[in-house]
C-alpha positions in Angstrom: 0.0 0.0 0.0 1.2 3.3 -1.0 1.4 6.5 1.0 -1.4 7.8 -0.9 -3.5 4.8 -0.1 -2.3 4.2 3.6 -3.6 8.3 4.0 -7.1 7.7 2.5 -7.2 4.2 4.7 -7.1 6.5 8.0 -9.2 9.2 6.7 -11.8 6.7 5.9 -11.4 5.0 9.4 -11.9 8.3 11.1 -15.2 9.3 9.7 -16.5 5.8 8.5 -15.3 4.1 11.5 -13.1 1.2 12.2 -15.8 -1.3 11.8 -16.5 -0.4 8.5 -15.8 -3.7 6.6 -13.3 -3.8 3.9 -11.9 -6.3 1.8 -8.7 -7.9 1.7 -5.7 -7.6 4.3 -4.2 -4.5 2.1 -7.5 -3.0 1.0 -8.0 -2.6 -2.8 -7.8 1.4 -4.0 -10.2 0.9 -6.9 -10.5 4.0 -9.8 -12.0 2.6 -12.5 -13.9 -0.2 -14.0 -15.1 -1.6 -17.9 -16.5 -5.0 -18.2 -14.8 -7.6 -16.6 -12.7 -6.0 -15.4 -11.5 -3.5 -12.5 -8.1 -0.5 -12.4 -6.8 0.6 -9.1 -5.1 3.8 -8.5 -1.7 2.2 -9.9 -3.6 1.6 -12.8 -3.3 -2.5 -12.4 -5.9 -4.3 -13.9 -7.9 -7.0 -11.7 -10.4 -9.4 -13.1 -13.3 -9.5 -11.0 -14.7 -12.6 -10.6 -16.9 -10.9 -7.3 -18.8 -8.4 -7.6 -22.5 -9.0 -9.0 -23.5 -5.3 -8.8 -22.4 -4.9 -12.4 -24.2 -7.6 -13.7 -23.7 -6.7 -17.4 -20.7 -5.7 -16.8 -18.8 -2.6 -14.8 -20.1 0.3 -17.1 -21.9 -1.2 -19.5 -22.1 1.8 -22.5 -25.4 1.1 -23.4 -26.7 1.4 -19.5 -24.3 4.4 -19.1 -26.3 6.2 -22.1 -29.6 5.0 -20.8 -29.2 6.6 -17.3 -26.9 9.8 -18.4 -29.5 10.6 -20.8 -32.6 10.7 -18.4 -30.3 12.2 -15.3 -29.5 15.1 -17.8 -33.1 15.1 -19.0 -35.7 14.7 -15.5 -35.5 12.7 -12.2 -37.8 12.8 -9.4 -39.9 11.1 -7.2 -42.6 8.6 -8.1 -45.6 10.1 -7.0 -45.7 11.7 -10.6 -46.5 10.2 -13.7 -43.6 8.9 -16.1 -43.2 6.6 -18.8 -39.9 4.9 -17.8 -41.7 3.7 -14.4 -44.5 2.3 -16.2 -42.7 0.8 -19.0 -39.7 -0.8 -16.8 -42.7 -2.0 -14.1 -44.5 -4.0 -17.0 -41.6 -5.4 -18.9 -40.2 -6.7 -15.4 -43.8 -8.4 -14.4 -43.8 -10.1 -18.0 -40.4 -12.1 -16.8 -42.4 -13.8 -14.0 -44.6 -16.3 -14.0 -47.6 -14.6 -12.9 -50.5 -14.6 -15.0 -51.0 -10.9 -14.1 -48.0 -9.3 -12.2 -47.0 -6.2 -9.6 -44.6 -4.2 -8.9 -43.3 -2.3 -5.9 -39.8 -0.4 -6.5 -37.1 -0.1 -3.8 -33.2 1.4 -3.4 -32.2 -2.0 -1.9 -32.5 -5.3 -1.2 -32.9 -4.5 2.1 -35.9 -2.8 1.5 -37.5 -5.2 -0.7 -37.1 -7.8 2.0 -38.5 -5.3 4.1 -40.9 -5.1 2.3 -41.9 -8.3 1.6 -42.0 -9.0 5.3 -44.5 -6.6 5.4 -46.9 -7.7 2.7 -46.6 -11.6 4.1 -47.7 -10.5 7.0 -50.3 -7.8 5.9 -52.2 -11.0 3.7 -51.6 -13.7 6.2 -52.1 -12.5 9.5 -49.4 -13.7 10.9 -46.1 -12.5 11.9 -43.9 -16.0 12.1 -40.6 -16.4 9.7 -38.7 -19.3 8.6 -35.3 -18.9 7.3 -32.5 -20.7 6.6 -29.6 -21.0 8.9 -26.9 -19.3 7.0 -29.1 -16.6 5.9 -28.5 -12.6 4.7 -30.9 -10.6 3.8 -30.4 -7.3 4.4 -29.6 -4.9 7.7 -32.6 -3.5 8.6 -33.8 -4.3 12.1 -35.6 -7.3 11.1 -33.6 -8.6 8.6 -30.0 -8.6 10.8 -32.2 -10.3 13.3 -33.0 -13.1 11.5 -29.3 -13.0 9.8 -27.6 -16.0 10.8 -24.4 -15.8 8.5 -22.2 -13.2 10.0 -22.3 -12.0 13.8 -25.3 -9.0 14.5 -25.4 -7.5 17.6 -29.3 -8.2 17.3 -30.9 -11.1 19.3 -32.9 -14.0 17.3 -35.8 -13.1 17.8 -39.2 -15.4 18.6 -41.4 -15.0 16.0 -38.6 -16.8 13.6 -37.1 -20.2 13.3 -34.2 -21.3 11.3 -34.0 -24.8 8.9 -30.8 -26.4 7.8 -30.8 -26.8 3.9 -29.6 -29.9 2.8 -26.1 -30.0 1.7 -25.2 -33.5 0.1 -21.5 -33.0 0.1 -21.7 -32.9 4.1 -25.1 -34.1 5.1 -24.9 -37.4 2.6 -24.0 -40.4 5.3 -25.3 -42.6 2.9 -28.7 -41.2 2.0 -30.5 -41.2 -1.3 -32.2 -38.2 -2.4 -35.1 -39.0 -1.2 -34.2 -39.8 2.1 -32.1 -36.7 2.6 -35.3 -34.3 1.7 -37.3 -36.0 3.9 -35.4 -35.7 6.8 -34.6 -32.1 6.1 -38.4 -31.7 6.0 -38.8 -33.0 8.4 -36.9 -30.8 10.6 -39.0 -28.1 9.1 -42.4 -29.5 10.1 -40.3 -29.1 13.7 -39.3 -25.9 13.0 -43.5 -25.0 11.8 -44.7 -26.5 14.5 -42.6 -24.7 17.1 -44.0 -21.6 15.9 -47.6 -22.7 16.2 -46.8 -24.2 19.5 -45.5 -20.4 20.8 -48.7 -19.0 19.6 -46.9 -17.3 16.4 -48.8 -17.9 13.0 -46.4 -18.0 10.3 -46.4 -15.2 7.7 -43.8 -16.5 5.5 -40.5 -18.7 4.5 -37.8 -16.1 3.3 -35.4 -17.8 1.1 -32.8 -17.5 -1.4 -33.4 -20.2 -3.5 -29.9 -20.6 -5.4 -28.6 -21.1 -1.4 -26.0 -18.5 -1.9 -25.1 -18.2 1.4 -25.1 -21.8 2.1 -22.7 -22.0 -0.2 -24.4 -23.2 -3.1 -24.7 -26.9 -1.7 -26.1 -29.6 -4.6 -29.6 -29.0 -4.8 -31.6 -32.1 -3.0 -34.7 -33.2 -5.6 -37.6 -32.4 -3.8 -36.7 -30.3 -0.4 -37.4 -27.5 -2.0 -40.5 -27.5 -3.6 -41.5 -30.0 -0.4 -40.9 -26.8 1.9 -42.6 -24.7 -0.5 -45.6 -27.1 0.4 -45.2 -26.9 4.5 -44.9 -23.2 4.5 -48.1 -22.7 2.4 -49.9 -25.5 4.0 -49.4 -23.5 7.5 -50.7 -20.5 5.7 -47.8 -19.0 5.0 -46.5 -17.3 1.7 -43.1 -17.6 0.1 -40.4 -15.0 -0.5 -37.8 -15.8 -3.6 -34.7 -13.4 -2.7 -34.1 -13.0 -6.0 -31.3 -10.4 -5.3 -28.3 -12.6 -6.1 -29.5 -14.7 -8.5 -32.1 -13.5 -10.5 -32.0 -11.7 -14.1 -30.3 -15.0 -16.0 -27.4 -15.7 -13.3 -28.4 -19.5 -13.1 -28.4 -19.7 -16.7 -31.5 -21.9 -16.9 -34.2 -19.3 -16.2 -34.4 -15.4 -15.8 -34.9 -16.2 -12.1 -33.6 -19.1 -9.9 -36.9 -20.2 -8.5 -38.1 -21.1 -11.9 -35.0 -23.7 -12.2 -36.8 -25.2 -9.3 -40.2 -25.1 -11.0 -41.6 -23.2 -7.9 -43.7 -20.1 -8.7 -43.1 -17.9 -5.0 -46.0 -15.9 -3.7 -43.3 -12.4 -3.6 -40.3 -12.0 -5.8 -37.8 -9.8 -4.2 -34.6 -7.8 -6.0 -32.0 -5.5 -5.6 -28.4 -4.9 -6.4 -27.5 -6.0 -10.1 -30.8 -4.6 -11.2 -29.9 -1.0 -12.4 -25.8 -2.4 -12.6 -24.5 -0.4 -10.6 -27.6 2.4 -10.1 -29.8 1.8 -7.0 -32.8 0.3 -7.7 -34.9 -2.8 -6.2 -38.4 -4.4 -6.2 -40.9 -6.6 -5.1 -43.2 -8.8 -7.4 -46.0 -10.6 -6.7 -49.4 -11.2 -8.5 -51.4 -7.7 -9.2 -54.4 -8.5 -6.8 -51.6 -8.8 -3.4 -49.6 -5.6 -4.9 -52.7 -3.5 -5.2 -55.0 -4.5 -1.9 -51.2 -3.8 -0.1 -50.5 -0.3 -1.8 -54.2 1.0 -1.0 -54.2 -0.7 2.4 -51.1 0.3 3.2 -49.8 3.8 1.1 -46.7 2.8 0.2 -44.7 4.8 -2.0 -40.8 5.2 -2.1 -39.3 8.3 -2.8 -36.6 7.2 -4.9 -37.0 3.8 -5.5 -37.8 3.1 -8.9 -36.7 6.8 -10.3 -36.8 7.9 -13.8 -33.2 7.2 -14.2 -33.4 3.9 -12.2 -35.8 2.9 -14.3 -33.9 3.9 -17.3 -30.5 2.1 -16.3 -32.6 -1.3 -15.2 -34.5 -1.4 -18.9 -30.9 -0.8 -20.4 -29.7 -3.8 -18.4 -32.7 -5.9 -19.6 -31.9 -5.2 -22.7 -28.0 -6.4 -22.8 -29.5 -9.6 -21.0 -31.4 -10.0 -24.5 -29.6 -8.4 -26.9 -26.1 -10.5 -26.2 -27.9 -13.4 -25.1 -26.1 -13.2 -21.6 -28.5 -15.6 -20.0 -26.9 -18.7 -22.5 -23.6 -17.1 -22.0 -24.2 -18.1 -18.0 -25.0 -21.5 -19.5 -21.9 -22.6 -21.9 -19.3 -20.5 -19.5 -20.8 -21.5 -16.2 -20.4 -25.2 -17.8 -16.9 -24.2 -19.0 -15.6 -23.2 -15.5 -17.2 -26.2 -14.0 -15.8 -29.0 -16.1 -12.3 -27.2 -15.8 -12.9 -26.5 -11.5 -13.5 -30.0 -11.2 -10.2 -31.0 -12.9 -8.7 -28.7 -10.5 -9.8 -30.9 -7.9 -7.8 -34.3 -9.5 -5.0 -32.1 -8.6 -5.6 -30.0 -5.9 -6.6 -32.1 -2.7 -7.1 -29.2 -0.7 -10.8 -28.9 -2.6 -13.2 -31.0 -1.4 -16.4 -29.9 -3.4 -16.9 -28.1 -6.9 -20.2 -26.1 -6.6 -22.1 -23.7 -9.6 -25.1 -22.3 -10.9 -24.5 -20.8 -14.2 -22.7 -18.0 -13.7 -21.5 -18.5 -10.3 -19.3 -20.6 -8.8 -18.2 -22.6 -5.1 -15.1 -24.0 -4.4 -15.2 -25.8 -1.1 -11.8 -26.2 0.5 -10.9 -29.1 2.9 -7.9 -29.8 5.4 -8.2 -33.3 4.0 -11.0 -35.4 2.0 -11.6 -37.9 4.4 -12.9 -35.6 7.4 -13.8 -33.0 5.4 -12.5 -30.4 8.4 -12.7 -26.8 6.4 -9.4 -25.7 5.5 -8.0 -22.4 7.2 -6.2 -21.4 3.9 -9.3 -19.7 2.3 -8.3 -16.4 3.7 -5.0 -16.8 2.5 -5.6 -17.7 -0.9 -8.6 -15.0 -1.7 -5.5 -12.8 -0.6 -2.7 -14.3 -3.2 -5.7 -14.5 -5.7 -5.5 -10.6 -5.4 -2.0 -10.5 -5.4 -2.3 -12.9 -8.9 -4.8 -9.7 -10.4 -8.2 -11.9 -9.7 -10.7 -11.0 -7.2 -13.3 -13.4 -5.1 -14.2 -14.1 -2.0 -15.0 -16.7 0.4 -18.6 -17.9 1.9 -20.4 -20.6 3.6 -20.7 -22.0 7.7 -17.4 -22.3 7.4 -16.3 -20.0 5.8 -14.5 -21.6 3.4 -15.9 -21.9 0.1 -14.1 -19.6 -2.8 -17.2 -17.8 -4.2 -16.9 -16.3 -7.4 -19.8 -14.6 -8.9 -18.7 -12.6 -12.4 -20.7 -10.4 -14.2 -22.7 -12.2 -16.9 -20.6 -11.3 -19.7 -17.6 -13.6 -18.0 -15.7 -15.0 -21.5 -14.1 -18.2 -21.8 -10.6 -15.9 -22.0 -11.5 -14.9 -19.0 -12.8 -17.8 -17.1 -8.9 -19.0 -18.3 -7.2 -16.1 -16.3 -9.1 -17.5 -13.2 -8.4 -20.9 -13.3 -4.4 -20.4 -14.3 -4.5 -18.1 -11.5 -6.3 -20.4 -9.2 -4.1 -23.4 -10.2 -1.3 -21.6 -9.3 -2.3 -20.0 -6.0 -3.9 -23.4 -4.3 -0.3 -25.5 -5.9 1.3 -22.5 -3.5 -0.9 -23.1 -0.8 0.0 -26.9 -0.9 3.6 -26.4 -0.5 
């Protein structure tokens, strides 16, 4: 780090505070950004193989046009009338499988999930949540209550109840399919029922269903789409966090849910919507959107601006126009195939984990007791060093999560691996 930098590093930790999280051990002084990849203030190049908030691709020209234009043209709040509100709001709705869609527009994630909180339990009655246990979604009070997958200073609280998800690679011990889903279910029937039996009806099952945080374990046919069941036969309606997978990232479906063939009562979104321009929202069918807006007066004063509106149709349109959801596909398949010969070599991984356009390496201490390695800190480090950028998820913190934006190339799923080779034949020796 640089004089330059080390100044700006203790400038920041004087009016941001030393809390403030940063990445890396020397934090990255990042300038500049276009496509792939990312310029520091050296002006060194670093793929990024991280960051999903560009998900077309760090200033994508045809979403910089789209939002310069309207910023130099009109933005205000939504309590007027504008085409680019209307227009975004039904072309979004037509990606879902509603038969007739609504829309509610946010800043953030957070404040979808918010707000989907709110609608589940504004229809239900109830004020119960299930979650997952190695769940994020978002830092509002609520939400950091129920987050399970980095310390809060907030306490559980009692109207929620956590359920393990299924992870074959750990949770196999012989088990079929079949009998892993039904004991997993059958932990959330526990989970259901201990609500019930505390006097808390539930309101709704929040859930990211790619399992991000988890790690991006196998999916297990059937838990799923069986917890989907519980929930709703408890009276309770399901939330799809949509904000790190959805818009083509699985490369099966615009949104991760459908892989699963699940249609969720409330869609939520957020960060890689607008590509880089705040902007989130929350879907569900017209009849919930519009009893919940009268009942309840929601607006949002900048959620779902002119120019947010106007950078999220631009990124809807790269999606279609270069095909990026089949470009998840053939390069997600690419870096998987060429991960999991990684692994003949590398005995430090124990698991090779994607979904489309984002990929899991988790990384053992040795195969046979599958203890988590302590080198993932390490190597996201020398990965840095090597001019790649990732980071590191999971219960034990030790899966390599890389998430690139969806116009990751086969040259550049190359750089990666070479780079990861390298770094994890270090970390052997």
């Amino acid at each position: 780090m640089n004089d330059d930098d080390h100044s700006l590093l203790q400038r920041r930790r004087q009016v941001l505070g030393t809390g403030a999280p940063l990445f890396y051990e020397q934090p990255l002084h990042l300038v500049r950004g276009e496509g792939a990849w990312v310029f520091d203030a050296d002006g060194r190049r670093y793929l990024d193989v991280y960051n999903n908030v560009p998900h077309v691709g760090h200033c994508h020209p045809h979403v910089v046009k789209a939002a310069s234009r309207q910023l130099a043209t009109l933005n205000i709040n939504t309590r007027y009338l504008h085409g680019n509100v209307v227009d975004y709001a039904e072309r979004l709705a037509a990606t879902t499988d509603y038969d007739h869609a609504g829309v509610f527009f946010t800043c953030t994630g957070t404040e979808s999930n918010e707000l989907a909180l709110r609608i589940a339990r504004h229809v239900t009655g109830g004020t119960g949540i299930i979650a997952s246990s190695v769940n994020y979604h978002g830092n509002s009070a609520v939400l950091a209550s129920l987050c399970t997958a980095f310390p809060v200073p907030e306490p559980f609280p009692d109207f929620a109840r956590l359920v393990q998800v299924p992870d074959p690679y750990r949770h196999r011990q012989g088990r079929s399919d079949a009998e892993l889903a039904s004991h997993y279910l059958d932990e959330a029937r526990g989970a259901i029922a201990s609500l019930e039996e505390s006097g808390v009806k539930l309101a709704a099952l929040l859930i990211d269903p790619s399992l991000a945080n988890e790690g991006l374990p196998e999916f297990v046919p059937g838990y799923l789409t069986g917890l989907v069941e519980l929930v709703r036969a408890a009276g309770g309606l399901v939330i799809a966090d949509e904000v790190q997978s959805g818009f083509g990232r699985t490369g099966a479906a615009m949104w991760a849910h459908q892989y699963h063939g699940i249609t969720p009562d409330i869609i939520t979104t957020g960060k890689p919507m607008g590509n880089g321009f705040p902007i989130g929202s929350v879907i569900s069918s017209y009849d919930v959107v519009d009893e919940f807006g009268r009942s309840a007066n929601y607006f949002n004063t900048f959620g779902g601006n002119p120019v947010a509106t106007a950078a999220a149709a631009a990124v809807l349109e790269v999606i279609e126009n270069e095909n990026l959801i089949a470009n998840a596909a053939t390069v997600g398949a690419y870096v998987q195939n060429r991960l999991t010969e990684l692994m003949t070599r590398h005995e430090i991984i124990g698991n090779v984990r994607c979904r489309g356009m984002f990929f899991g390496l988790e990384l053992v201490a040795d195969r046979v007791s599958k203890n988590p390695s302590p080198l993932a800190g390490r190597i996201v480090n020398r990965m840095k060093d090597r001019g790649v950028l990732l980071s590191r998820i999971g219960p034990f913190d030790n899966i390599l999560k890389m998430r690139p934006s969806m116009i990751f190339t086969f040259e550049q799923a190359d750089i990666l691996l070479a780079a990861l080779d390298e770094t994890l034949e270090e970390a052997a020796r």
